[in-house]
N, C-alpha and C positions, 0 to 999 in steps of 0.2 A: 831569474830574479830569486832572492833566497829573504824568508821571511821568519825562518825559524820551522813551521811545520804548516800545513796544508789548513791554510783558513781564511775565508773569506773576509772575516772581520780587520784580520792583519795584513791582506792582499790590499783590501780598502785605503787603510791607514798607509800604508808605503807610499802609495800612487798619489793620496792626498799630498803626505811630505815631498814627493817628487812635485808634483803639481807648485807647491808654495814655490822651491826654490826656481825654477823653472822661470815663473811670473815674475820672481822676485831678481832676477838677475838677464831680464829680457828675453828669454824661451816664451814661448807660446804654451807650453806647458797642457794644463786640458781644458783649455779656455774652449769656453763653447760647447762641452762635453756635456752638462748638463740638459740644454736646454736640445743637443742633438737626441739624446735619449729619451726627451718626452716628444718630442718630435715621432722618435723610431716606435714608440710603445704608443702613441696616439692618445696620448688622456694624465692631467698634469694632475700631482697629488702633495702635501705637504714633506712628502722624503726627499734627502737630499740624492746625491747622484747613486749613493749604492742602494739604496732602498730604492731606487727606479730601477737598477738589475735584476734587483732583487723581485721584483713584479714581473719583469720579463723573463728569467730566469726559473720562478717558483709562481706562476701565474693562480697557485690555489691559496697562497699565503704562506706564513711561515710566522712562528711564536718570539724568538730572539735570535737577530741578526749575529750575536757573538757567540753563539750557543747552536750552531746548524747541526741537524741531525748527518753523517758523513757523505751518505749519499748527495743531499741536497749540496753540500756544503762542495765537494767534486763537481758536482751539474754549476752551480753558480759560478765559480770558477772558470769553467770551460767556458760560460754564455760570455761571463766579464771580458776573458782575450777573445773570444771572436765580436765583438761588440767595441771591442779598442779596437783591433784590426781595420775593422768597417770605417770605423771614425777619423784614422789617422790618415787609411787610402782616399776617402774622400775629401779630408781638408789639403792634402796634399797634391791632389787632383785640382781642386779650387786654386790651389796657391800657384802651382803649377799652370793654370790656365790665367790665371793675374798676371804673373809672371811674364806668359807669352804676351799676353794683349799690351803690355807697358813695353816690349821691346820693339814689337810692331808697330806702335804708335809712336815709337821714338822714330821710326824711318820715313813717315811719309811728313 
């Protein structure tokens, strides 16, 4: 995925615009994304989903989400894709196991 240059703030914002059309043209999009990350971080807080990375990711804090020092701004990054990773193999896992149960019960 190509964002211009290495940064979390405009990593955010793609995924966001990904996420709208997604929903908006019947994709599942990152539906559930949310409320899976306060789930995975255990403790819900007024941020929306990248400021919940951003706690699991920089668990000491951080001063401006669009303004990362580089190091941080790399580390958050890396958390973000293994953190979608997780999220996607387990709703696909879900959906896959729905899946199974709706063809199984279509047989008996």
């Amino acid at each position: 995925m190509f964002v211009g240059k290495i940064s979390f703030h405009l990593l955010t914002a793609f995924l966001t615009g990904y996420d709208q059309h997604a929903t908006r043209h019947g994709g599942p999009g990152l539906t559930g994304w949310h409320a899976w990350l306060v789930t995975r971080r255990g403790c819900e807080c007024n941020h929306a989903w990248p400021g919940q990375i951003l706690h699991i990711a920089l668990p000491d804090g951080w001063d401006d989400m669009s303004n990362l020092p580089p190091e941080d701004e790399r580390h958050a990054i890396k958390v973000l894709f293994q953190l979608l990773d997780d999220f996607t193999a387990e709703r696909e896992a879900i959906q896959g196991d729905q899946a199974t149960s709706r063809v199984s019960g279509n047989r008996t």
